[in-house]
DSSP file (Angstrom, degrees, kcal/mol; ACC not computed):
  #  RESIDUE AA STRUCTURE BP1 BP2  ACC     N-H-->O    O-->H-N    N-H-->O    O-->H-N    TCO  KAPPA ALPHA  PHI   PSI    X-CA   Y-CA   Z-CA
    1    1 A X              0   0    0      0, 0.0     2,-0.1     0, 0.0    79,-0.0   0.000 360.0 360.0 360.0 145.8 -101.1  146.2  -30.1
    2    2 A X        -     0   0    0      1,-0.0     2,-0.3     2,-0.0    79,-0.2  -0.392 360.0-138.0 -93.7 174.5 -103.5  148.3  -32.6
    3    3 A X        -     0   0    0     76,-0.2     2,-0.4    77,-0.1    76,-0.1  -0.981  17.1-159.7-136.0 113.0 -107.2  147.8  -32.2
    4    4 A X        +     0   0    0     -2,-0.3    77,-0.0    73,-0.2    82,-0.0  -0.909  10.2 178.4-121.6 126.1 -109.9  147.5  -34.4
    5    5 A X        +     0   0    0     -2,-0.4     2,-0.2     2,-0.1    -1,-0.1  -0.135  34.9 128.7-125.9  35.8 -113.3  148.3  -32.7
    6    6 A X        -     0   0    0     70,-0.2     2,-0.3    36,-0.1    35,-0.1  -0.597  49.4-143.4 -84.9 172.0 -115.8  147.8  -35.8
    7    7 A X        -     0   0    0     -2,-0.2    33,-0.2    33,-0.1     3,-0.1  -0.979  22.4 -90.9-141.5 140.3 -118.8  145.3  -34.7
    8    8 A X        -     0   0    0     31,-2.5    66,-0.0    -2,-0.3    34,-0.0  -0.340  52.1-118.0 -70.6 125.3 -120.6  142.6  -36.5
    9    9 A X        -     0   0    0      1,-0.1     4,-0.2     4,-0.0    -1,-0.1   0.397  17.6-111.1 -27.5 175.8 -123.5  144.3  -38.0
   10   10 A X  S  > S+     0   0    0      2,-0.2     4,-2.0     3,-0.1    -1,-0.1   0.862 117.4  54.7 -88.0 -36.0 -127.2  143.3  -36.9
   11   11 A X  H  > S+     0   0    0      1,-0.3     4,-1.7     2,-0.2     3,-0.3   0.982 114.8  35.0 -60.5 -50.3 -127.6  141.8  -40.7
   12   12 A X  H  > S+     0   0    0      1,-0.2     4,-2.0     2,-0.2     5,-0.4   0.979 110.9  59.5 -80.8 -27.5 -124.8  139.8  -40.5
   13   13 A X  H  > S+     0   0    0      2,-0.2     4,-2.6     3,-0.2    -1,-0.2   0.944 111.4  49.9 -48.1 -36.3 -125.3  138.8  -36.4
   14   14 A X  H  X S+     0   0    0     -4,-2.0     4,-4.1    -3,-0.3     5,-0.3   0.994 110.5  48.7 -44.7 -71.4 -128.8  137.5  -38.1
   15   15 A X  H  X S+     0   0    0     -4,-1.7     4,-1.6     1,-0.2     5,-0.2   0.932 113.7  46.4 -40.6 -84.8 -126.5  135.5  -40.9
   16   16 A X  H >X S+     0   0    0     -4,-2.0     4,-2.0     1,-0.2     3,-0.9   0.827 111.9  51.6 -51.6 -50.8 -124.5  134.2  -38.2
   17   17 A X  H 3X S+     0   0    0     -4,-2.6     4,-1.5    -5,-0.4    -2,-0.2   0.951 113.1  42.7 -13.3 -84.4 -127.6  133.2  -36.0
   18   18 A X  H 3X S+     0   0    0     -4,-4.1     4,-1.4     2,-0.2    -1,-0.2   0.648 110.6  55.6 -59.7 -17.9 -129.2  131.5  -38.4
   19   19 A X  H << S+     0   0    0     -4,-1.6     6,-0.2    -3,-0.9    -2,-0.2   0.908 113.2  46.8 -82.2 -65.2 -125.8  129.6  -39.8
   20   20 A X  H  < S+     0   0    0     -4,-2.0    -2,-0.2     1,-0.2    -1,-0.2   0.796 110.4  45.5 -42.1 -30.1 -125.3  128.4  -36.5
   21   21 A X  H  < S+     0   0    0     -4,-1.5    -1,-0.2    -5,-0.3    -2,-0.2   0.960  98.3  95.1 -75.4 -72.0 -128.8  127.1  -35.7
   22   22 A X    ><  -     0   0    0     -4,-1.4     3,-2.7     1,-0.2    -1,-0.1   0.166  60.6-162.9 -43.3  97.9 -128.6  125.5  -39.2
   23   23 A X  T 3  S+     0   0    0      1,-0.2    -1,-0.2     0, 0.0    -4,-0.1   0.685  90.3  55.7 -77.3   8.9 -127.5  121.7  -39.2
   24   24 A X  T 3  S+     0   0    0     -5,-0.1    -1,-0.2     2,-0.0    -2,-0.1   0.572  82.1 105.4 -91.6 -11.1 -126.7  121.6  -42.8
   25   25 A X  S <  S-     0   0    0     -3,-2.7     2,-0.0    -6,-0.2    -6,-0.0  -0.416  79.8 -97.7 -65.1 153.8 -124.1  124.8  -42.6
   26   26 A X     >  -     0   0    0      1,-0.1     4,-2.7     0, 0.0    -1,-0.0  -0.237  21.2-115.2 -73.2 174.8 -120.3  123.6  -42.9
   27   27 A X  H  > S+     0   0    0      1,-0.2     4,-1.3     2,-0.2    -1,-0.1   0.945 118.4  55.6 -78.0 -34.5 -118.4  123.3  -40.3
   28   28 A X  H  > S+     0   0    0      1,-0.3     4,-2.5     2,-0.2    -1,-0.2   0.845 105.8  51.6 -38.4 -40.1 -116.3  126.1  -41.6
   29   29 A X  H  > S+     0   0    0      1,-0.3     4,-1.7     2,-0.2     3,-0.5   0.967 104.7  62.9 -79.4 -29.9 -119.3  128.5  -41.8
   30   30 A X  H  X S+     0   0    0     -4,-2.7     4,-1.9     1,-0.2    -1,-0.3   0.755 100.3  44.1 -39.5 -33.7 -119.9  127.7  -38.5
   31   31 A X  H  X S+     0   0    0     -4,-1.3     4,-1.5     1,-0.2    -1,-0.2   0.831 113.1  52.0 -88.6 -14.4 -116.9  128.9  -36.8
   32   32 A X  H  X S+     0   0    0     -4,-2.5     4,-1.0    -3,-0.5    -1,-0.2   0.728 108.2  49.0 -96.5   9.0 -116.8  132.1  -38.7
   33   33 A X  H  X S+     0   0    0     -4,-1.7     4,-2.4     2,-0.2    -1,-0.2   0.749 112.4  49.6 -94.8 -29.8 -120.1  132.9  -37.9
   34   34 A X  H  X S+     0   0    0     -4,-1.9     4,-2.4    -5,-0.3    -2,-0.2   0.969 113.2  48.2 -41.9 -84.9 -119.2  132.0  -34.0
   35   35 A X  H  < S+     0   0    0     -4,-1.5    -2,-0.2     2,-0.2    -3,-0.2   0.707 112.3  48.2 -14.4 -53.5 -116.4  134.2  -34.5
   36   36 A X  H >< S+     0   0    0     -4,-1.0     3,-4.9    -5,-0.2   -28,-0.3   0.996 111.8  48.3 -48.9 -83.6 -118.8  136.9  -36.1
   37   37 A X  H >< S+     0   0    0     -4,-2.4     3,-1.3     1,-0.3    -2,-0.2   0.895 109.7  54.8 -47.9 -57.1 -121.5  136.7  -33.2
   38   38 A X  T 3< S+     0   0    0     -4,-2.4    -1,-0.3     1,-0.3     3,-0.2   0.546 104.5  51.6 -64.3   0.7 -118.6  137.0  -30.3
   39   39 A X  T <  S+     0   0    0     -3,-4.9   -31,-2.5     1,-0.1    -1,-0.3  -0.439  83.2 115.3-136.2  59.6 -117.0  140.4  -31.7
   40   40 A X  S <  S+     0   0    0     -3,-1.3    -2,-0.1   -33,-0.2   -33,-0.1   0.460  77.6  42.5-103.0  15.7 -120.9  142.0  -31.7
   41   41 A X  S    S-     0   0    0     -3,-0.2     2,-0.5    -4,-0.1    -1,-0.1  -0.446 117.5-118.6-133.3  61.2 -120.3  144.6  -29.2
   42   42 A X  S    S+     0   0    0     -3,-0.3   -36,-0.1     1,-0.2    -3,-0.1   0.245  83.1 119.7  65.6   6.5 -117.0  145.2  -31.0
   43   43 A X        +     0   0    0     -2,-0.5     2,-0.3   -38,-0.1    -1,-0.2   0.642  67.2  51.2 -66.6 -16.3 -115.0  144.2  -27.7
   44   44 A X        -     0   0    0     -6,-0.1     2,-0.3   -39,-0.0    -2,-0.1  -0.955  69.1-154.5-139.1 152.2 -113.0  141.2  -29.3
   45   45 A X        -     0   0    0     -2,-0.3    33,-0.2   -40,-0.0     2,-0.2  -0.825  31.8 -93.2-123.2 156.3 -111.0  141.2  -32.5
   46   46 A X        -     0   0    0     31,-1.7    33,-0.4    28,-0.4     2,-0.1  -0.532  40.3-126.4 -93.8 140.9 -110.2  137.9  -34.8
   47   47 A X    >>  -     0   0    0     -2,-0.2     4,-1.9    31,-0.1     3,-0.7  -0.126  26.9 -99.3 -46.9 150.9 -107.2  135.9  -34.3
   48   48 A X  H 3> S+     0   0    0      1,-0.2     4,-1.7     2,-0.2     3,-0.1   0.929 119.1  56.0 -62.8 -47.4 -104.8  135.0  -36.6
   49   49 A X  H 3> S+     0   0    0      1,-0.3     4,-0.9     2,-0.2    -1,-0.2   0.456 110.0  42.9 -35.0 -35.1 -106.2  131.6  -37.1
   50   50 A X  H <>>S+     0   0    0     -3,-0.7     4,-2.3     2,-0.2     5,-0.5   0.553 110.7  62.3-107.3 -31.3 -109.7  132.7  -38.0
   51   51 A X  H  X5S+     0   0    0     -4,-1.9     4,-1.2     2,-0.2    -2,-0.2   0.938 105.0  52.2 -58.8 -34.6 -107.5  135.8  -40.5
   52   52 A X  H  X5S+     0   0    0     -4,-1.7     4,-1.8    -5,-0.2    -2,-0.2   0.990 115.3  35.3 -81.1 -49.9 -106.2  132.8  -42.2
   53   53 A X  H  X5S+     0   0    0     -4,-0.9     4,-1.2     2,-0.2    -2,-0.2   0.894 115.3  52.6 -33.6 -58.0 -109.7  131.2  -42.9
   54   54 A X  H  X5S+     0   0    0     -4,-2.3     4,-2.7     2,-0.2     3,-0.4   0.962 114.2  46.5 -25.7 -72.4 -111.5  134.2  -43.4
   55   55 A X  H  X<S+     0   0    0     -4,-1.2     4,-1.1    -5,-0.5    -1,-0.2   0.880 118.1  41.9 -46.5 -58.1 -108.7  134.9  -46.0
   56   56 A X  H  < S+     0   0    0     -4,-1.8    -1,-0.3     2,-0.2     4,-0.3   0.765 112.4  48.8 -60.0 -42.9 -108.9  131.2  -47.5
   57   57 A X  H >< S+     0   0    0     -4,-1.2     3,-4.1    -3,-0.4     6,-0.2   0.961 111.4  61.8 -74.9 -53.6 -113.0  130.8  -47.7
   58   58 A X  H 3< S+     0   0    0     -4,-2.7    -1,-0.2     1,-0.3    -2,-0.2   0.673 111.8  33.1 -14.6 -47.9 -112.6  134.4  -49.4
   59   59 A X  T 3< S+     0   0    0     -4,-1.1     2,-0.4    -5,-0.2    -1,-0.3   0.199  95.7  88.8-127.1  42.4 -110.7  133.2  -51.9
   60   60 A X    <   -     0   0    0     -3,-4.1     3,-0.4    -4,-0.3    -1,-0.0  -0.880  62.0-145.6-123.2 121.4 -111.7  130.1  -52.6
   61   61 A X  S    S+     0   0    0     -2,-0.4    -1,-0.1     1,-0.2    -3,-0.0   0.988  92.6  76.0 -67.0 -39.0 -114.8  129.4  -55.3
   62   62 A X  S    S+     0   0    0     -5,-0.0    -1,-0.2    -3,-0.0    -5,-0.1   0.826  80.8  99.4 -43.7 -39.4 -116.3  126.4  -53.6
   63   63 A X  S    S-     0   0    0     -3,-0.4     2,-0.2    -6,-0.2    -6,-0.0   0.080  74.5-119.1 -28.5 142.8 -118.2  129.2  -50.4
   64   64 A X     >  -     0   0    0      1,-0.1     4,-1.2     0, 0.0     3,-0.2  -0.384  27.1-110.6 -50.2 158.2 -121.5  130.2  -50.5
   65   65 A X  H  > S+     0   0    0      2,-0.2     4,-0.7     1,-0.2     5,-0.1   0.858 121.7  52.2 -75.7 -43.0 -122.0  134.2  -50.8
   66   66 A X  H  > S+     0   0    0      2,-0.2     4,-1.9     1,-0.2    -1,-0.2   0.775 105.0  50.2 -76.5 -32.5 -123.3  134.0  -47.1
   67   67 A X  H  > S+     0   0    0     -3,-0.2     4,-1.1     2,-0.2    -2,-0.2   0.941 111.0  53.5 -55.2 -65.7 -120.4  132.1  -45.9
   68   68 A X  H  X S+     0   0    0     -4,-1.2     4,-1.5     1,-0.3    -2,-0.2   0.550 106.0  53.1 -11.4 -44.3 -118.4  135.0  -47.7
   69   69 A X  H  X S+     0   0    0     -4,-0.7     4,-2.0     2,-0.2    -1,-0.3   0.894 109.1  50.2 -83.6 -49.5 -120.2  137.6  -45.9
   70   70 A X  H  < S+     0   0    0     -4,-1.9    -2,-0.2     1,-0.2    -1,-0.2   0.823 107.8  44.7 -65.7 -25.8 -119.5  136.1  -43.2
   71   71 A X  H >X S+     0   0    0     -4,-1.1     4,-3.1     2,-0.2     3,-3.0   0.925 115.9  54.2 -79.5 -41.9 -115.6  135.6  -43.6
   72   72 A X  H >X S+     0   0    0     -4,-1.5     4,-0.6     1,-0.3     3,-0.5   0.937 105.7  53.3 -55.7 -48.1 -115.5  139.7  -45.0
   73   73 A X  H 3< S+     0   0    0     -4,-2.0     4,-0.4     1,-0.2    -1,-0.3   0.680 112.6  47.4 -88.9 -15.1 -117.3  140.7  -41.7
   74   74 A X  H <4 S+     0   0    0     -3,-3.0   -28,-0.4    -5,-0.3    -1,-0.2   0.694 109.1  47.9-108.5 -10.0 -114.4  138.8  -39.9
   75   75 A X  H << S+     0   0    0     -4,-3.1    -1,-0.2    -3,-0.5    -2,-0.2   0.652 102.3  59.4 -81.1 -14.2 -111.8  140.0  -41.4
   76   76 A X  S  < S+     0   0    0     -4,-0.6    -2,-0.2     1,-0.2    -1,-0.2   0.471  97.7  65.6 -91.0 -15.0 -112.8  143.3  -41.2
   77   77 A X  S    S+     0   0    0     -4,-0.4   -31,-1.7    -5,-0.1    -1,-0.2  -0.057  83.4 127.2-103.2  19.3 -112.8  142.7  -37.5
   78   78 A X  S    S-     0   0    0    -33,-0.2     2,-0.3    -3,-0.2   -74,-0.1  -0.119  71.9 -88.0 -69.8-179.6 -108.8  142.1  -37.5
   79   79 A X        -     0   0    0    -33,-0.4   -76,-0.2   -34,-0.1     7,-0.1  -0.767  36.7-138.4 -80.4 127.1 -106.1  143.5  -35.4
   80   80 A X  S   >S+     0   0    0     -2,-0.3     5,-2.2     1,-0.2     6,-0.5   0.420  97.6  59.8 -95.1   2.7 -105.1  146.4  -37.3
   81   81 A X  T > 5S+     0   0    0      4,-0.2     3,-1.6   -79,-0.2    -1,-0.2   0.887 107.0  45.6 -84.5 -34.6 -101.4  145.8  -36.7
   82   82 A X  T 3 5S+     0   0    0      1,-0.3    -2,-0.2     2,-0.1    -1,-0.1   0.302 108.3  66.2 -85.4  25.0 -101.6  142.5  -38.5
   83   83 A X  T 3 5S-     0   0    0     -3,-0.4    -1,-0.3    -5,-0.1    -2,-0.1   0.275 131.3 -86.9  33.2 -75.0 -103.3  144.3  -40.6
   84   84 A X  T < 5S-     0   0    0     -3,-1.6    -3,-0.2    -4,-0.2    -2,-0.1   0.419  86.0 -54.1  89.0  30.7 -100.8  146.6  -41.9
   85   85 A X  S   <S-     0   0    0     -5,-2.2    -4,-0.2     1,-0.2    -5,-0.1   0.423  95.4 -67.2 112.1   1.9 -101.1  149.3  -39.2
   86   86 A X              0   0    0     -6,-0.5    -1,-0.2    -7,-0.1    -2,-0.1   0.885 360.0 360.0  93.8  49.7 -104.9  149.8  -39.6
   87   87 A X              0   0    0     -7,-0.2    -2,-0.1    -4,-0.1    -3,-0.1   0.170 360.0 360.0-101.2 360.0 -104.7  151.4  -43.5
């Protein structure tokens, strides 16, 4: 299985911090900002489940830009075979 060892930034570990603390964030931004915080010593890689969200908030107008950030930071954090081989 390929391996992608990038790590949520400090800015966006902040972003995710604060969406989680925050009881007005969706539920949505909530998991990817879980998701985010748990691959920040670059040891764990998103699931398909959270690639298909990611993918979805991404391209969806209704998100917030911070929500956004969050789904790019988690996407970038895929499994580089599902992926397309790490390109």
């Amino acid at each position: 299985m390929g391996t992608n060892s990038k790590k949520t930034s400090s800015k966006v570990a902040t972003l995710a911090s604060e969406t989680l603390r925050n009881p007005r964030s969706s539920a949505i931004a909530k998991r990817l900002a879980a998701s985010a915080m748990s691959q920040s010593d670059g040891a764990k890689q998103t699931g398909a489940d959270m690639e298909a969200i990611a993918s979805h908030v991404l391209n969806s107008d209704k998100y917030s830009e911070q929500t956004k950030t969050l789904a790019a930071t988690v996407l970038s954090q895929s499994n580089t075979e599902r992926k397309g081989g790490g390109r």
